[in-house]
CHARMM-style PDB file with segment names, atoms N, HN, CA, C and O in Angstrom:
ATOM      1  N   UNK     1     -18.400  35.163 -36.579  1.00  0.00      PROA
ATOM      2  CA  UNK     1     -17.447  35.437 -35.533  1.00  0.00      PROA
ATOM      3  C   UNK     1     -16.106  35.744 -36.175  1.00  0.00      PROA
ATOM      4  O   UNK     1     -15.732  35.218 -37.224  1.00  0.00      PROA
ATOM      5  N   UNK     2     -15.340  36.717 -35.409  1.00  0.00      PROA
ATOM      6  HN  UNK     2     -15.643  37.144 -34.558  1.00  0.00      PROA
ATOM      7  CA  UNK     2     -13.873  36.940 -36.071  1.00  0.00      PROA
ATOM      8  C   UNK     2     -12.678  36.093 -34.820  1.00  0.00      PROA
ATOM      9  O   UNK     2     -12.536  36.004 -33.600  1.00  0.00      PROA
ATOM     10  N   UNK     3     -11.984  35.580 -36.168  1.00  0.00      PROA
ATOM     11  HN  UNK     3     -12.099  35.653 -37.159  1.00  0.00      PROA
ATOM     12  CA  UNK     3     -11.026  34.426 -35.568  1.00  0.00      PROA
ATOM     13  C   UNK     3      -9.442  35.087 -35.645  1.00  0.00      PROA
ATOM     14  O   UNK     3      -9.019  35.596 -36.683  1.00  0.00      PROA
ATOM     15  N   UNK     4      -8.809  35.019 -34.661  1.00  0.00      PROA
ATOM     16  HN  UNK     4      -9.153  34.605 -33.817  1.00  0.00      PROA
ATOM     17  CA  UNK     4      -7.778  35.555 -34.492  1.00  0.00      PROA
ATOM     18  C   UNK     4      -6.709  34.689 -34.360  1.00  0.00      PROA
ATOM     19  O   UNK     4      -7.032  33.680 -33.733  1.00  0.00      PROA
ATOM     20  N   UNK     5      -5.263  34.713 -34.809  1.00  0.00      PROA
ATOM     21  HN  UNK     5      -5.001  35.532 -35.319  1.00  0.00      PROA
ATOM     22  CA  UNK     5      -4.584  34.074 -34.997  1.00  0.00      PROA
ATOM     23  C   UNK     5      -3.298  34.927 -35.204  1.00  0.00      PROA
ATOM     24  O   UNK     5      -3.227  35.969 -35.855  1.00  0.00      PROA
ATOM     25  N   UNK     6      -1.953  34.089 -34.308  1.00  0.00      PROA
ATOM     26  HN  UNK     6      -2.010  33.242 -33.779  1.00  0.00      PROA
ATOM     27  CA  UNK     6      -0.319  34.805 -34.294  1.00  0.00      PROA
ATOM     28  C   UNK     6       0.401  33.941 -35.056  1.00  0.00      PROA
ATOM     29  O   UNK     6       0.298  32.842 -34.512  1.00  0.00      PROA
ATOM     30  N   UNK     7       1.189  33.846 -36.192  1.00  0.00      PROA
ATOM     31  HN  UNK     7       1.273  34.739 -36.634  1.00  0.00      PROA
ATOM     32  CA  UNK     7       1.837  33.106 -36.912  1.00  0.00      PROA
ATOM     33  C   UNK     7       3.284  33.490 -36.358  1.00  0.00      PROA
ATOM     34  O   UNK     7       3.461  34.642 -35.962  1.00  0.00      PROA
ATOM     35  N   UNK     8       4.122  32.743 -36.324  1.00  0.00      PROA
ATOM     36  HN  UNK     8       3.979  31.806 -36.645  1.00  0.00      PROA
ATOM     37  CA  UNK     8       5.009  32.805 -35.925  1.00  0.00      PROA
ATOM     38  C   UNK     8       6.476  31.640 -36.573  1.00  0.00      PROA
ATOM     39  O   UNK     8       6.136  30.486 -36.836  1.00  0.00      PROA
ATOM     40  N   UNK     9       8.008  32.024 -36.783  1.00  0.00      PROA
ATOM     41  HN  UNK     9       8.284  32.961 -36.569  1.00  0.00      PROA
ATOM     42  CA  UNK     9       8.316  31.482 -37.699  1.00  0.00      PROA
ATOM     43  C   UNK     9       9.743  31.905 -37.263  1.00  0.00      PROA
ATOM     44  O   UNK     9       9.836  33.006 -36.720  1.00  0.00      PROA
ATOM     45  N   UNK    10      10.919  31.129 -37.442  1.00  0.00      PROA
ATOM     46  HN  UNK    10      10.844  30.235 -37.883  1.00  0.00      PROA
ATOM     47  CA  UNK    10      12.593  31.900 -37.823  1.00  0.00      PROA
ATOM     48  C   UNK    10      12.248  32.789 -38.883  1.00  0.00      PROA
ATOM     49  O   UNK    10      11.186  32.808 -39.505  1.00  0.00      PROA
ATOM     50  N   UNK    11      13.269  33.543 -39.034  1.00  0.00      PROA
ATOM     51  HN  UNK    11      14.131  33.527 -38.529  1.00  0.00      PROA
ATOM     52  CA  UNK    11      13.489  34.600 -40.619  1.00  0.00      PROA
ATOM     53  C   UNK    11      13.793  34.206 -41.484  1.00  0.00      PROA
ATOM     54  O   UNK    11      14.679  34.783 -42.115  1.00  0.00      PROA
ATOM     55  N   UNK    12      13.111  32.804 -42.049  1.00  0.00      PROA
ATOM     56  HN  UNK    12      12.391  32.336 -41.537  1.00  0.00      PROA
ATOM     57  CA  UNK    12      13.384  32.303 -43.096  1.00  0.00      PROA
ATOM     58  C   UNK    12      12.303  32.460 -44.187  1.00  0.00      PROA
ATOM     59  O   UNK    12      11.363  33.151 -43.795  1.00  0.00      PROA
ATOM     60  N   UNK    13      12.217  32.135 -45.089  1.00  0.00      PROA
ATOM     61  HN  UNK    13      12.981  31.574 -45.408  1.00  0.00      PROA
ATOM     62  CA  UNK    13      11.269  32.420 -46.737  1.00  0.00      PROA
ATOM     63  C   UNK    13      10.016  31.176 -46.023  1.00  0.00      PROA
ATOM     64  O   UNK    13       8.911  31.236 -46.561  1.00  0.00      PROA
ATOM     65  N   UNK    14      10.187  30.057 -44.820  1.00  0.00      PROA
ATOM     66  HN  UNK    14      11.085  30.008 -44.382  1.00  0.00      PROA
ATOM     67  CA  UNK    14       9.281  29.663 -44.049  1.00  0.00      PROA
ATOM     68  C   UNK    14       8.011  30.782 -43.732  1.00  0.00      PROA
ATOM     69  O   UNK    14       6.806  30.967 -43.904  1.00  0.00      PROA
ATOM     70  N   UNK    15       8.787  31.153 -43.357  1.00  0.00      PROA
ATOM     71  HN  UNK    15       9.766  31.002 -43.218  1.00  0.00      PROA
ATOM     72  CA  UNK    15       7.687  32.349 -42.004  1.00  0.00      PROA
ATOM     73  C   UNK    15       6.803  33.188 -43.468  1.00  0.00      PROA
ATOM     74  O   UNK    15       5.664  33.580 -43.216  1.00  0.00      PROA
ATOM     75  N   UNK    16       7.255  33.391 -44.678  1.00  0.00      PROA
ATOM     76  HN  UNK    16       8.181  33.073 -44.883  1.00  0.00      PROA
ATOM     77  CA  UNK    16       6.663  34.214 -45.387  1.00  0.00      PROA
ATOM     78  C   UNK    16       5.433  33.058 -46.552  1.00  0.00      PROA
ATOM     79  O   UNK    16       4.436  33.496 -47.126  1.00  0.00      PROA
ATOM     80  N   UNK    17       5.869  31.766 -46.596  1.00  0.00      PROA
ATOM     81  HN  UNK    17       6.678  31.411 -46.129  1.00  0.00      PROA
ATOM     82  CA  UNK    17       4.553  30.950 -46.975  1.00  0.00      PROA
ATOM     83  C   UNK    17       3.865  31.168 -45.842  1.00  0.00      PROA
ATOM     84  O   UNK    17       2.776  31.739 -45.876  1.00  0.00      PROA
ATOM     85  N   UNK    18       4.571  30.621 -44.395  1.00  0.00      PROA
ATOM     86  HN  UNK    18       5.456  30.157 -44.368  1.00  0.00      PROA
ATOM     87  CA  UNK    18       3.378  30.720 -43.869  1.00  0.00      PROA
ATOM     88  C   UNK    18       2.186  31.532 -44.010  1.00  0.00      PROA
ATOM     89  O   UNK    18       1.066  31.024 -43.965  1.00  0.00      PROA
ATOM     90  N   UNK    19       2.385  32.811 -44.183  1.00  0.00      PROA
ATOM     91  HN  UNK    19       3.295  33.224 -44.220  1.00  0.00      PROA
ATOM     92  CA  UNK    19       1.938  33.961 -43.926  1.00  0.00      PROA
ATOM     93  C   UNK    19       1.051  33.882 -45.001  1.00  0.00      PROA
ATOM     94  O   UNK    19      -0.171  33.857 -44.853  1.00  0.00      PROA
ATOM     95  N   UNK    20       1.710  33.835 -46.242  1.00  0.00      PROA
ATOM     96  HN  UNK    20       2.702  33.856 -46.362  1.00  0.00      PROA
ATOM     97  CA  UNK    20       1.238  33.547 -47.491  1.00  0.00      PROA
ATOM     98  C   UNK    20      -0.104  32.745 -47.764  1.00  0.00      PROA
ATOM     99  O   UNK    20      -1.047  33.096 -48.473  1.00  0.00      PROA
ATOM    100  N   UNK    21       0.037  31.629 -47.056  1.00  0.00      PROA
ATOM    101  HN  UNK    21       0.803  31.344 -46.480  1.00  0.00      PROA
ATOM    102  CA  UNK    21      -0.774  30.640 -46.957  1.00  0.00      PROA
ATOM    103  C   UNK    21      -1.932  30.794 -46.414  1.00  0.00      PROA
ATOM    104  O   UNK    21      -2.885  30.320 -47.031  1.00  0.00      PROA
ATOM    105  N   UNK    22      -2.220  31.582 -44.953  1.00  0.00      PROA
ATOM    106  HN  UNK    22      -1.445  31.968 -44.452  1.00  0.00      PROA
ATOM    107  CA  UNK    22      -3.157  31.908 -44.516  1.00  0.00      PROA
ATOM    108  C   UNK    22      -3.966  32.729 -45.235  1.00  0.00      PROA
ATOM    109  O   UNK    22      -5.194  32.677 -45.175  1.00  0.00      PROA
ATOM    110  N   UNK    23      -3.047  33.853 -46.238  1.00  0.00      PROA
ATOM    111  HN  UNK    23      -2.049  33.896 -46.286  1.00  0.00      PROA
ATOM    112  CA  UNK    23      -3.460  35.240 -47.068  1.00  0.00      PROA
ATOM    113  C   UNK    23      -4.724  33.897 -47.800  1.00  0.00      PROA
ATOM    114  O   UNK    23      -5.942  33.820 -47.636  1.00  0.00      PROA
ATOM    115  N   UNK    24      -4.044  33.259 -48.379  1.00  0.00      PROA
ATOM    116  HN  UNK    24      -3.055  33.322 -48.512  1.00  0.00      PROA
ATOM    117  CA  UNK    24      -4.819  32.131 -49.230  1.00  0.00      PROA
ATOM    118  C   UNK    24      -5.880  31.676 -49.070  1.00  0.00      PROA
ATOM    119  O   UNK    24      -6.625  31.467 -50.028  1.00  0.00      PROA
ATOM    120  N   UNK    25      -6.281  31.357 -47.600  1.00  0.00      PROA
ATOM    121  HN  UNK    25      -5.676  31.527 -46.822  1.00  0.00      PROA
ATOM    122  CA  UNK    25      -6.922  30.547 -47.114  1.00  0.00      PROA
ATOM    123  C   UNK    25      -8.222  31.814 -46.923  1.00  0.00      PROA
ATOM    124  O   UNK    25      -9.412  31.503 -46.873  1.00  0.00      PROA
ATOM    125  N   UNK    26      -7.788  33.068 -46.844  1.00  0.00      PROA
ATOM    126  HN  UNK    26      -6.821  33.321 -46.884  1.00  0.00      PROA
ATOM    127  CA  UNK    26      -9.514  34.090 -46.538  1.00  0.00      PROA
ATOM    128  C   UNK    26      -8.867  34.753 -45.288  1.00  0.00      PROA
ATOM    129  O   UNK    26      -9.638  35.544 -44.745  1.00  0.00      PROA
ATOM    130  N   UNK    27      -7.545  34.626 -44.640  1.00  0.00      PROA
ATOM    131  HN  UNK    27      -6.918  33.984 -45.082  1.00  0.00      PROA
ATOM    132  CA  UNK    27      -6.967  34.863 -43.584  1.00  0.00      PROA
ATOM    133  C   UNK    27      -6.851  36.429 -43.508  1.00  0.00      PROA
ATOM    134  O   UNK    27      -7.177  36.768 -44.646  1.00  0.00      PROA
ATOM    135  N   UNK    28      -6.509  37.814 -42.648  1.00  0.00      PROA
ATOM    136  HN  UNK    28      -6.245  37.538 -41.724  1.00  0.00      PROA
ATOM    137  CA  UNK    28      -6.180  39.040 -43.123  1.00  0.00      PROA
ATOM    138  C   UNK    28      -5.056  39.442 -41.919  1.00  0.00      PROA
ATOM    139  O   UNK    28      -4.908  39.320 -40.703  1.00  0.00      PROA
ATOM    140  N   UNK    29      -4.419  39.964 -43.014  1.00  0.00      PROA
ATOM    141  HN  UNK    29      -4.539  40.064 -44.002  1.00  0.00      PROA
ATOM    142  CA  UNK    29      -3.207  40.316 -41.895  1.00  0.00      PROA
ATOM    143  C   UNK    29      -3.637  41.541 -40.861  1.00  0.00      PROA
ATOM    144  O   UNK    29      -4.297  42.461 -41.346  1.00  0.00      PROA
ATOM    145  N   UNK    30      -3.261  41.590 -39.352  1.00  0.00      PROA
ATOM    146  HN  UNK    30      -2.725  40.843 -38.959  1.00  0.00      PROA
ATOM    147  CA  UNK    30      -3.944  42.244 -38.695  1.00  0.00      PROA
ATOM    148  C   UNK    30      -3.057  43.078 -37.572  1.00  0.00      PROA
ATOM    149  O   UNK    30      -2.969  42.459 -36.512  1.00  0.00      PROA
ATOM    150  N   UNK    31      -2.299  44.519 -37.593  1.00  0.00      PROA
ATOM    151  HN  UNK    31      -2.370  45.022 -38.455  1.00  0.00      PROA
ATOM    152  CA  UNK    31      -1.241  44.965 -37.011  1.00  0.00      PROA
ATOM    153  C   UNK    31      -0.027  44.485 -37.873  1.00  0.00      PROA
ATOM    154  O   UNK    31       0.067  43.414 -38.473  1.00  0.00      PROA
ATOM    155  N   UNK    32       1.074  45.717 -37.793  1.00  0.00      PROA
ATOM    156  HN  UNK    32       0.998  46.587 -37.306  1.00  0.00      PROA
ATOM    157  CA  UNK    32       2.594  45.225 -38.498  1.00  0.00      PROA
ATOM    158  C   UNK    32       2.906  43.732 -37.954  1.00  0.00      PROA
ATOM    159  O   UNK    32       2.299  43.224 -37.011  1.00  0.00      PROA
ATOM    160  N   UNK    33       3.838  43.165 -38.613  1.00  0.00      PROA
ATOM    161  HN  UNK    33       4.331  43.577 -39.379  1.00  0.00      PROA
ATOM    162  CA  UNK    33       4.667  42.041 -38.229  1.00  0.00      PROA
ATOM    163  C   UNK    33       5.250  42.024 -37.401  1.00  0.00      PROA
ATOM    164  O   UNK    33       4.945  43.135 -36.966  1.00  0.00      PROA
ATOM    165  N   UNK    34       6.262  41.464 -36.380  1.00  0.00      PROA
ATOM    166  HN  UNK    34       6.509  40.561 -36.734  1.00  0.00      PROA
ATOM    167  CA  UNK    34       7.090  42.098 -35.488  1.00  0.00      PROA
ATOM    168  C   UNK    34       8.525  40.585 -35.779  1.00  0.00      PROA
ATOM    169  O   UNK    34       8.542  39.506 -36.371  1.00  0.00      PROA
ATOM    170  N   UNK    35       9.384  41.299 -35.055  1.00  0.00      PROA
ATOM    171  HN  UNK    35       9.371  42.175 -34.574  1.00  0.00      PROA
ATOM    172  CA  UNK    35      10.699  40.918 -34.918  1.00  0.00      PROA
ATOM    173  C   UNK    35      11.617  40.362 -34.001  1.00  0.00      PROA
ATOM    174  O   UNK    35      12.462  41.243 -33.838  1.00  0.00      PROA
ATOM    175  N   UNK    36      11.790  39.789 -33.599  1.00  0.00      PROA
ATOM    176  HN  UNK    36      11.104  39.074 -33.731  1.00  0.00      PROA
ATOM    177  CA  UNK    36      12.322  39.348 -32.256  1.00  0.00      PROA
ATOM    178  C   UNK    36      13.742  38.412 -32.218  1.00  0.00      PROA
ATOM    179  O   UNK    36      13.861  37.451 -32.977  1.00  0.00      PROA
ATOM    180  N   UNK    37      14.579  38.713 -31.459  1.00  0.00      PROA
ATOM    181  HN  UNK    37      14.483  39.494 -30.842  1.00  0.00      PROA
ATOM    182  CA  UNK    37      15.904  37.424 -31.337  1.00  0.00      PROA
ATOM    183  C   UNK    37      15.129  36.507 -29.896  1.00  0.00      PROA
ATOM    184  O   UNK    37      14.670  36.736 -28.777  1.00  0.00      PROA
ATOM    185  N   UNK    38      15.348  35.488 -30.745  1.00  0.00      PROA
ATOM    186  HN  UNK    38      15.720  35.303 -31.654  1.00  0.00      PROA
ATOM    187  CA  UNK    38      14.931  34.149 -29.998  1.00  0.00      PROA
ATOM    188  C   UNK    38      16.332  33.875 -29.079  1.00  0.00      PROA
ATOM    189  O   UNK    38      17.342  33.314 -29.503  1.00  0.00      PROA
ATOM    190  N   UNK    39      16.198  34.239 -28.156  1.00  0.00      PROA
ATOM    191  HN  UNK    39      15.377  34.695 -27.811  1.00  0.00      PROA
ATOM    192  CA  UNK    39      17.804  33.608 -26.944  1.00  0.00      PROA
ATOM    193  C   UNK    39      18.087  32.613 -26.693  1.00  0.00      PROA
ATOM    194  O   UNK    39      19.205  32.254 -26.325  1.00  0.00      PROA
ATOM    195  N   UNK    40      16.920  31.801 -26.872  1.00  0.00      PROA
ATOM    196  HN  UNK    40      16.012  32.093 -27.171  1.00  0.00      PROA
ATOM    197  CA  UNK    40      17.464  30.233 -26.039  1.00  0.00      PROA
ATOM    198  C   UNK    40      17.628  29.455 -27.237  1.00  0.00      PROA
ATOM    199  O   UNK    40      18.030  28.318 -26.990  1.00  0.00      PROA
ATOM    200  N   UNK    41      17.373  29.800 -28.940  1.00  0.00      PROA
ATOM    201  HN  UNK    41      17.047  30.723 -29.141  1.00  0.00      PROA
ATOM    202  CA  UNK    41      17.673  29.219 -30.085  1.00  0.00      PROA
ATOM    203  C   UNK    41      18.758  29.861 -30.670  1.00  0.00      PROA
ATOM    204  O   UNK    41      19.302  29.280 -31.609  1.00  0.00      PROA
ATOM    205  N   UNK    42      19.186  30.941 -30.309  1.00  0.00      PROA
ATOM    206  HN  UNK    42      18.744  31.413 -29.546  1.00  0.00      PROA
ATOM    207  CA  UNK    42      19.873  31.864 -31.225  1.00  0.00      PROA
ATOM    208  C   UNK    42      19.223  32.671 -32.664  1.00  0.00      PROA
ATOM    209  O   UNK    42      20.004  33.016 -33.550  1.00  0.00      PROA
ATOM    210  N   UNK    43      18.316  32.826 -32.739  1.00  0.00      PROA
ATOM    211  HN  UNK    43      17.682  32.545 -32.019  1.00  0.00      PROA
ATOM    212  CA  UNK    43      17.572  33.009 -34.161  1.00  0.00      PROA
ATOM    213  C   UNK    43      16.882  34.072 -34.023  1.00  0.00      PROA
ATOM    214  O   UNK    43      16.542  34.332 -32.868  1.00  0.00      PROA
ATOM    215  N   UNK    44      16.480  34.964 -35.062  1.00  0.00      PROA
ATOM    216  HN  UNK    44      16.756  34.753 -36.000  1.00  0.00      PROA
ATOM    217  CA  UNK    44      15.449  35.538 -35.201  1.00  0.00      PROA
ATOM    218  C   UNK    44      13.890  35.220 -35.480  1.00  0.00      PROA
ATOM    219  O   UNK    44      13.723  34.106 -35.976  1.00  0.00      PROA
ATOM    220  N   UNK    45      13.364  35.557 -35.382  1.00  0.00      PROA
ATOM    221  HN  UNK    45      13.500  36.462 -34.980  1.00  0.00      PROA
ATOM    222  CA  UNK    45      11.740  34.904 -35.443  1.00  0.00      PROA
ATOM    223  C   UNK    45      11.380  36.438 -35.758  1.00  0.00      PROA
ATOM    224  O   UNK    45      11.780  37.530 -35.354  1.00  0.00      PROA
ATOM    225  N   UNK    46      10.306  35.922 -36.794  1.00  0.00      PROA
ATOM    226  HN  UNK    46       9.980  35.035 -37.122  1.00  0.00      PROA
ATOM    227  CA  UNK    46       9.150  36.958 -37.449  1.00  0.00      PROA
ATOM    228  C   UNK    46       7.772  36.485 -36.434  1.00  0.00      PROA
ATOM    229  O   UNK    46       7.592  35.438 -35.812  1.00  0.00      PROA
ATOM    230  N   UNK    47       6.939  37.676 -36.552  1.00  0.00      PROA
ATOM    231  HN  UNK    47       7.085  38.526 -37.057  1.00  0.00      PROA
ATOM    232  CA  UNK    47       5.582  37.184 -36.199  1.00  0.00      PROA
ATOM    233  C   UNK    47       4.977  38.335 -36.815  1.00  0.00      PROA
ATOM    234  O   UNK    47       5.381  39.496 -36.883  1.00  0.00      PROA
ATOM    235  N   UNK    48       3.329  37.477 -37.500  1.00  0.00      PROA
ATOM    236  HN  UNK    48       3.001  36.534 -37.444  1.00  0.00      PROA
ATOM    237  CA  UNK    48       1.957  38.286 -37.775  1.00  0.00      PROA
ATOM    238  C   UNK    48       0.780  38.278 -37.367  1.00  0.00      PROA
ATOM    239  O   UNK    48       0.232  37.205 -37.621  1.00  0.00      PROA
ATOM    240  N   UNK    49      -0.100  39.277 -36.645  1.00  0.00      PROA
ATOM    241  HN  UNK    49       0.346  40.149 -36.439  1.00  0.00      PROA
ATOM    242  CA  UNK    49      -1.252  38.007 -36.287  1.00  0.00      PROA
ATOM    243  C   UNK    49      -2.264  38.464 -37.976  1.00  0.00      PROA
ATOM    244  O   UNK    49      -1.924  39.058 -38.999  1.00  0.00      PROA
ATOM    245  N   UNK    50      -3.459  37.875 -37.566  1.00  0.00      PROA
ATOM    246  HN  UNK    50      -3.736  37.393 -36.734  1.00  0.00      PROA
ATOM    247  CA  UNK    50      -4.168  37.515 -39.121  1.00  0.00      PROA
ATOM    248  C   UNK    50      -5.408  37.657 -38.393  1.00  0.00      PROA
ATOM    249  O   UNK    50      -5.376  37.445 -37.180  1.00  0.00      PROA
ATOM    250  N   UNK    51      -6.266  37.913 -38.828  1.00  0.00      PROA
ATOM    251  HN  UNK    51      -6.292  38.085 -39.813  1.00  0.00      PROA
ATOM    252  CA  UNK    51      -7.944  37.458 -38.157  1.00  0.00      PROA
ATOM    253  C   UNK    51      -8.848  36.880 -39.717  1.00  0.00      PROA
ATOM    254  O   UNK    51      -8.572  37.049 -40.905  1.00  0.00      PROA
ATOM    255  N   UNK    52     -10.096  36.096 -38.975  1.00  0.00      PROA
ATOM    256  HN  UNK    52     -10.320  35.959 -38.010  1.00  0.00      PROA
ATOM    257  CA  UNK    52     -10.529  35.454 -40.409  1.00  0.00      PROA
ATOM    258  C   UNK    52     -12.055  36.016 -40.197  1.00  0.00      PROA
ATOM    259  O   UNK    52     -11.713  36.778 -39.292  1.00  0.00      PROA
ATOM    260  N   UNK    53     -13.198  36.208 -40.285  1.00  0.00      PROA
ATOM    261  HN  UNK    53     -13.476  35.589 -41.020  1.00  0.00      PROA
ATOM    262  CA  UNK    53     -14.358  36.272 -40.364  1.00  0.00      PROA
ATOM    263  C   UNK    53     -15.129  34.887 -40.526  1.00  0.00      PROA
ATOM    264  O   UNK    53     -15.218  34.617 -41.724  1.00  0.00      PROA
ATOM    265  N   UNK    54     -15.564  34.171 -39.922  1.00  0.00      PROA
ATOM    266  HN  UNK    54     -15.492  34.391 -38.949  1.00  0.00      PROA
ATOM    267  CA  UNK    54     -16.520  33.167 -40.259  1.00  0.00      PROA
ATOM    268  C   UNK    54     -17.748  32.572 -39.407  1.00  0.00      PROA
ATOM    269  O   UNK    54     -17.926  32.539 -38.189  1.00  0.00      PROA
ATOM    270  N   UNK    55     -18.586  32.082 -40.554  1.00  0.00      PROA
ATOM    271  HN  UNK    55     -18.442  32.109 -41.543  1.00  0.00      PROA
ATOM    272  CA  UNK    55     -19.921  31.450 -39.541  1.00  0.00      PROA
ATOM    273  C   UNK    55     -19.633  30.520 -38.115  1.00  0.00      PROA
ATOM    274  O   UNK    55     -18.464  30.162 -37.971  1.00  0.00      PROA
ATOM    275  N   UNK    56     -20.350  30.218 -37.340  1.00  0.00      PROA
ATOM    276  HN  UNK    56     -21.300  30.508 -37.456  1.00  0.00      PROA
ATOM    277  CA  UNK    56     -20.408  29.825 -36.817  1.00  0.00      PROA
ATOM    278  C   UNK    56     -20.202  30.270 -34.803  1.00  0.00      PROA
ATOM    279  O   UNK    56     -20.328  31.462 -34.523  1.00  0.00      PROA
ATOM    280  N   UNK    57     -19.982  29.518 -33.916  1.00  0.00      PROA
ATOM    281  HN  UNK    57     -19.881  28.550 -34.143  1.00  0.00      PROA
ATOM    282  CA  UNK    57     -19.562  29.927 -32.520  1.00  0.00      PROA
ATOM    283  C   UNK    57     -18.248  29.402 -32.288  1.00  0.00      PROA
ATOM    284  O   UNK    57     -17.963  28.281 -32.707  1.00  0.00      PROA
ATOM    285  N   UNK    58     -17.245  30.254 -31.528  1.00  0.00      PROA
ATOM    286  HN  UNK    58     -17.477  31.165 -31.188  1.00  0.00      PROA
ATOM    287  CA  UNK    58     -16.161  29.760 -30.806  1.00  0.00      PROA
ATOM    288  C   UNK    58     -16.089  28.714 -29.808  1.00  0.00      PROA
ATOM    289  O   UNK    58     -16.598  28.733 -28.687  1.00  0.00      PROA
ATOM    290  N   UNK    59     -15.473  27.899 -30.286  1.00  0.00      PROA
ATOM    291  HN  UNK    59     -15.060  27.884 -31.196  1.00  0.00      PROA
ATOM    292  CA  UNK    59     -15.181  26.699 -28.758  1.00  0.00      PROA
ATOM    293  C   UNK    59     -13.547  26.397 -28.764  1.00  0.00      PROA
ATOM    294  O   UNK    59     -12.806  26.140 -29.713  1.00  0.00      PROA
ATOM    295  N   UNK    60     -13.275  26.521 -27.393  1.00  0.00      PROA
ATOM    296  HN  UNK    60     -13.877  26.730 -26.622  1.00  0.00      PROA
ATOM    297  CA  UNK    60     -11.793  26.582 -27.480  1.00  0.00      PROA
ATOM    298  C   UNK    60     -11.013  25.528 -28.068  1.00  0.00      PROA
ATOM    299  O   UNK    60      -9.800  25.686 -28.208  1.00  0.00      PROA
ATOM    300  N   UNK    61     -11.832  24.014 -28.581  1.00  0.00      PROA
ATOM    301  HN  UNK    61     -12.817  23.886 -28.468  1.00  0.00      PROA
ATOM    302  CA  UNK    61     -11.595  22.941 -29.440  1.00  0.00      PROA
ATOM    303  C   UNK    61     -11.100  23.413 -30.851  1.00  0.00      PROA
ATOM    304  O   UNK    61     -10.474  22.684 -31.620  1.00  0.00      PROA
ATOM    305  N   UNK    62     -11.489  24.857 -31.136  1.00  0.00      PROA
ATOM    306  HN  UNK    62     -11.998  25.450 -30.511  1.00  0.00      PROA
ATOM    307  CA  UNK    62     -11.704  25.509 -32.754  1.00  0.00      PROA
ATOM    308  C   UNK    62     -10.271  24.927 -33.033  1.00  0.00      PROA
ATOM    309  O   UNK    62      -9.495  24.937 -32.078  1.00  0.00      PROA
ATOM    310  N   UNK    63      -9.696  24.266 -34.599  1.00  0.00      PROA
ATOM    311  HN  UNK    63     -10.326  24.259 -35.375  1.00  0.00      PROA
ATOM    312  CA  UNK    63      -8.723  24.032 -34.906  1.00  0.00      PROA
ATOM    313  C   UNK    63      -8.641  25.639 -36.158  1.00  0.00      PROA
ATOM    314  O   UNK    63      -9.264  25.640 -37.219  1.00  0.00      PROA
ATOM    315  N   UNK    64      -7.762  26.830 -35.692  1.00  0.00      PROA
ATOM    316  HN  UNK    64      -7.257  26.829 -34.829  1.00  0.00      PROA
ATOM    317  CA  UNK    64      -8.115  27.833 -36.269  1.00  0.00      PROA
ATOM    318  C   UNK    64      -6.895  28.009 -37.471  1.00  0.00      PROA
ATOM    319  O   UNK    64      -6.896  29.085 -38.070  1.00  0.00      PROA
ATOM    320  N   UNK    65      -5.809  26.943 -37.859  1.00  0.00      PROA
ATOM    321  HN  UNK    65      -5.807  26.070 -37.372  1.00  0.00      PROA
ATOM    322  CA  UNK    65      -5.149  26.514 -38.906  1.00  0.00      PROA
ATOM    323  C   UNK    65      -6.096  25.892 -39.861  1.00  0.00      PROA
ATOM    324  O   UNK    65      -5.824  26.016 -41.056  1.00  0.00      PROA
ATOM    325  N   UNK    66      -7.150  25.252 -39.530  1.00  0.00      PROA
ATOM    326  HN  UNK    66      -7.372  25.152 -38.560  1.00  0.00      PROA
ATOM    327  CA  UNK    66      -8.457  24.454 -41.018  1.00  0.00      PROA
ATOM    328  C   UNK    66      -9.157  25.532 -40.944  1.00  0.00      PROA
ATOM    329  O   UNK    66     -10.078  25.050 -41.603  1.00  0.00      PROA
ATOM    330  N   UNK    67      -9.533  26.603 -40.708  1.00  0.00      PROA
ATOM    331  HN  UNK    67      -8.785  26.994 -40.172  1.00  0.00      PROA
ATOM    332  CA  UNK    67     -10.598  27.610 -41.261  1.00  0.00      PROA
ATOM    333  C   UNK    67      -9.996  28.390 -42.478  1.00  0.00      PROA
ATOM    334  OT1 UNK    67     -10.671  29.236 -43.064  1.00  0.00      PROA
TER     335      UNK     67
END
């Protein structure tokens, strides 16, 4: 099954382990990144989504940060 996933982060060197991390984990980055001003924080926020490939069936329990 393919597992889909939106990372999301301020514009800090944060948001780019994150990203990083998933790369790590078997994760694939999936569509550009996008950009956004956060209004009710004042901040910018990055986002990527990622998809993973793996055995098994979906249940909406899936914890899709441990795959």
């Amino acid at each position: 099954m393919k597992l889909y996933r939106f990372l999301s982060e301020d514009d800090t060197s944060a948001f780019c382990h994150k990203v990083s991390a998933a790369l790590a984990k078997g994760w694939e980055l999936y569509g550009p990144p996008t950009y956004a001003f956060d209004a009710s924080n004042g901040v910018m926020r990055c986002g990527q989504a990622v998809t993973k490939e793996v055995a098994g069936e979906y249940t909406p329990d899936l914890k899709l940060g441990e795959q």
